[in-house]
C-alpha positions as CSV (number, residue, x, y, z in Angstrom):
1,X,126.5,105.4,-2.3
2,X,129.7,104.8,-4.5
3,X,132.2,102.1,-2.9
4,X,135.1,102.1,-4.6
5,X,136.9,99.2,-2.9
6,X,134.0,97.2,-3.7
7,X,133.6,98.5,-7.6
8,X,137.2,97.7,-7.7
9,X,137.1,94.4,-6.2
10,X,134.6,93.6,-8.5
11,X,136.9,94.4,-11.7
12,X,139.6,92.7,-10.5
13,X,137.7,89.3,-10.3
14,X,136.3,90.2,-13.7
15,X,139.5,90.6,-15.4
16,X,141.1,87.0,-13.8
17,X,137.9,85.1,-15.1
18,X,137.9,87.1,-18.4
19,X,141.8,86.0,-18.2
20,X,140.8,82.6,-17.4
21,X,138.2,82.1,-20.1
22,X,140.8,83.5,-22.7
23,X,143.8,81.5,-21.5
24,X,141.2,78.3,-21.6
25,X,139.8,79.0,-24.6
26,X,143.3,79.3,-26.0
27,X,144.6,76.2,-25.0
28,X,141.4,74.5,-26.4
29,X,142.2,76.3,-29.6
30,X,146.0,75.2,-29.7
31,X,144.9,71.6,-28.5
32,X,142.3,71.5,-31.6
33,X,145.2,73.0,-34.0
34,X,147.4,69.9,-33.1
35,X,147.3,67.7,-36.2
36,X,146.8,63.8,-36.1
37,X,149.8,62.3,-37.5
38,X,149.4,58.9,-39.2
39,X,152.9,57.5,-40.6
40,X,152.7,54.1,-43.0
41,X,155.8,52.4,-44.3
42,X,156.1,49.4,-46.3
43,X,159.1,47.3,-46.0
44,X,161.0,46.0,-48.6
45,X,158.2,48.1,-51.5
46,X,160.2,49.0,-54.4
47,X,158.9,52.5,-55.5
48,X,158.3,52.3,-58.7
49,X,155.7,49.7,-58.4
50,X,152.7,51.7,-57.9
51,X,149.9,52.7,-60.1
52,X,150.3,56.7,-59.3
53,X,154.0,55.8,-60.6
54,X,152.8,54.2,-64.0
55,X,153.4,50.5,-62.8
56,X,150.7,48.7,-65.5
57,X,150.5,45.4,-63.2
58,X,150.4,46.3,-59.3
59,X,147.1,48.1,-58.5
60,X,147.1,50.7,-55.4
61,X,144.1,52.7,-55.5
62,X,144.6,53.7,-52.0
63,X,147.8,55.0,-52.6
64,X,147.2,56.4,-55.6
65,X,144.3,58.4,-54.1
66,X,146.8,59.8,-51.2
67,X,149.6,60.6,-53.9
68,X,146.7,63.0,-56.2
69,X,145.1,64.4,-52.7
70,X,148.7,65.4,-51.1
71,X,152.2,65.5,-52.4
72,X,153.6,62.8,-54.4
73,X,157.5,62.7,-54.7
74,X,159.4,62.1,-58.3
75,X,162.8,62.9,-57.7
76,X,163.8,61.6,-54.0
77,X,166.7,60.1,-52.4
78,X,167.9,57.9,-49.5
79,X,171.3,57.6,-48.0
80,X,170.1,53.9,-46.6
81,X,167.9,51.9,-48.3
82,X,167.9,49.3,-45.9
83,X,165.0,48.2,-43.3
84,X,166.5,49.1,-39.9
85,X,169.0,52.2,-40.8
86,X,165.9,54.0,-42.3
87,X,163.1,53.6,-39.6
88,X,166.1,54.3,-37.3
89,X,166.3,57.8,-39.8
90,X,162.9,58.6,-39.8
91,X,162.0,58.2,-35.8
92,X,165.4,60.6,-34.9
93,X,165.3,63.1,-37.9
94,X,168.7,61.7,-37.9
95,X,171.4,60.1,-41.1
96,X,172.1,56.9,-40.3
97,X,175.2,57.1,-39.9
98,X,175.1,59.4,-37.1
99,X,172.8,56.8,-35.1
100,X,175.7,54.5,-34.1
101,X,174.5,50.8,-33.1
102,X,171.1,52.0,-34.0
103,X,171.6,52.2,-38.1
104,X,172.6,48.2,-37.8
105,X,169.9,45.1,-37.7
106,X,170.1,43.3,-34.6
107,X,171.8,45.7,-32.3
108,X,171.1,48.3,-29.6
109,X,169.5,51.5,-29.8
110,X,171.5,54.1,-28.2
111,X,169.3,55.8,-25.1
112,X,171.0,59.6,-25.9
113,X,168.8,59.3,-29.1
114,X,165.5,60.6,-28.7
115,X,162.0,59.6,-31.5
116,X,159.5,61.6,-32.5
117,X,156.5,59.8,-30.7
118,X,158.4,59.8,-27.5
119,X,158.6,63.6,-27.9
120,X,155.0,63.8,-28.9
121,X,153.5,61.4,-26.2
122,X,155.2,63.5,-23.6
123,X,153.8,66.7,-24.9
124,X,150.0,65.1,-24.6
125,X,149.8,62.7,-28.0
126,X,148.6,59.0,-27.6
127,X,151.4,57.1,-29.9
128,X,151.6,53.4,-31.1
129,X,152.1,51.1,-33.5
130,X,151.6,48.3,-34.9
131,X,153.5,46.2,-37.6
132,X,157.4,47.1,-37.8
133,X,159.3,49.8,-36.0
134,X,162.4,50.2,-35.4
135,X,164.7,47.2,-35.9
136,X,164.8,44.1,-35.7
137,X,167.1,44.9,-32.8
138,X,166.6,46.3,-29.0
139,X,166.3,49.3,-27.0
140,X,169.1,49.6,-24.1
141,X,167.1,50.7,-21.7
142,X,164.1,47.9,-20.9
143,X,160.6,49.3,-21.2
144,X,161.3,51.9,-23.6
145,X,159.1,52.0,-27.0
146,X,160.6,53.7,-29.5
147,X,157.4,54.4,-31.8
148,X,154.8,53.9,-28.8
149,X,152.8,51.1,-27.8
150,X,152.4,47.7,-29.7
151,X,148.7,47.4,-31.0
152,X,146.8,44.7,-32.9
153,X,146.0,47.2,-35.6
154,X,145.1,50.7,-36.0
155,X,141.2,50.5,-35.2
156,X,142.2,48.9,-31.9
157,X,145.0,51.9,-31.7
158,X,141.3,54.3,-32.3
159,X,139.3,52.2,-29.3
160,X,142.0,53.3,-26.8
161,X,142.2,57.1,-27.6
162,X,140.4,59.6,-25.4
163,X,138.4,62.2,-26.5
164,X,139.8,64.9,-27.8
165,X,143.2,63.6,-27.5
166,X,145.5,64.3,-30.2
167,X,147.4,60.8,-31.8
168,X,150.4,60.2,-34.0
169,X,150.1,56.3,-35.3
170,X,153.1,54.3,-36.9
171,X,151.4,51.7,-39.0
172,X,154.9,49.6,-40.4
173,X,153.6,47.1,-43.1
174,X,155.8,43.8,-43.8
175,X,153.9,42.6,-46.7
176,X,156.3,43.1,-49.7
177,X,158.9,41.3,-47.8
178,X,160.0,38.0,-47.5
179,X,158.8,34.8,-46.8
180,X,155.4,35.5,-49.0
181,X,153.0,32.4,-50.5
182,X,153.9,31.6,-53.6
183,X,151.2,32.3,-56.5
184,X,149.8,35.4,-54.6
185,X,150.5,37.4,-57.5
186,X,149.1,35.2,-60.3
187,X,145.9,34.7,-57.8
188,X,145.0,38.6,-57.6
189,X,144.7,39.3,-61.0
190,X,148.4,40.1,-61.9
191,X,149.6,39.5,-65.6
192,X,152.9,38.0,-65.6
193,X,153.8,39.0,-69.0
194,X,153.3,42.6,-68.1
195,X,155.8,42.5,-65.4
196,X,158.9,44.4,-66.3
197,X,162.0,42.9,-64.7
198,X,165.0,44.8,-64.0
199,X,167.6,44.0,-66.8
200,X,169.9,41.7,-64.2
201,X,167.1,39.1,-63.6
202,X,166.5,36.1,-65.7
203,X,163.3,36.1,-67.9
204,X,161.9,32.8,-66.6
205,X,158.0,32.0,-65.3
206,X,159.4,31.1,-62.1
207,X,161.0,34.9,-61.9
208,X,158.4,36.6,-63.1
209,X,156.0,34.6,-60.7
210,X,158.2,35.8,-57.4
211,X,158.3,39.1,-58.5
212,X,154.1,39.3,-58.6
213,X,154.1,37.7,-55.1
């Protein structure tokens, strides 16, 4: 005997777990489509010394491999080249200038300003860091990290992640920058008579030597 309460009934529960698988199965879809953002800076790394950028001496096989397998850049700019005013650039999407205190070294980064990894750790991203932010300065408001959490390096950053968890890493690299051991250039291979020094540098061993280290 036809029921037609019960033939309904049973439709109804069809179409909420048919709803249910799409709407779960869409999420999974949009959580898989979520890229994993890896963001390395170098302080203090002159751009033209590169091998992707014809530099003969320095050798950067790494970063010559990113630069032909994505996009390399030969005619930027930047309105602050300077350590703190630029990361404080990059993490807000903002010009320096419009970051108040937080475009200077030393000083306090405003709270109204908001970073990238703080938006994308509260929209389900694991963030850190490790290496150089922001700064050298502090945030106003104790607590608050502006690229994410401080780790030892990035594979310890990778042993913390969950599974299927999306992550957006700031890896911040001091190594071109001062104080450095002097002779590290002439030690990993580099000629010194190949260097080319800018035209307002003096052409003495002792020049050439620093600026292989």
């Amino acid at each position: 005997m036809f029921n037609g309460s019960v033939v309904l009934r049973c439709l109804f529960w069809s179409v909420c777990i048919l709803s249910l698988c799409f709407v779960s199965n869409t999420q999974a879809a949009e959580a898989q489509k979520r890229p994993n953002i890896l963001f390395a800076i170098a302080d203090d790394w002159g751009w033209p010394h590169a091998g992707v950028y014809g530099d003969p001496v320095v050798k950067t096989p790494t970063f010559d491999r990113l630069a032909r397998e994505g996009v390399l850049f030969q005619n930027a700019y930047i309105s602050s080249p300077s350590c703190t005013p630029s990361r404080g650039a990059i993490l807000t999407g903002k010009y320096h200038w419009q970051l108040e205190a937080g475009a200077n070294l030393h000083c306090i980064f405003p709270d109204k300003f908001e970073t990238y990894p703080e938006l994308l750790k509260a929209h389900g991203y694991q963030v850190g860091y490790t290496g150089k932010a922001w700064g050298p300065g502090r945030t106003e408001t104790a607590g608050r990290e502006l690229a994410g959490k401080r780790y030892k390096s990035f594979q310890d950053f990778l042993q913390h992640q969950k599974p299927g968890e999306p992550f957006c890493f700031w890896l911040g690299s001091s190594d071109p920058h001062r104080p450095y051991e002097a002779g590290t250039g002439v030690q990993s291979g580099m000629d010194l008579s190949k260097i080319k020094l800018p035209a307002c540098f003096p052409d003495a061993p002792i020049v050439r030597s620093d600026v292989a280290d």
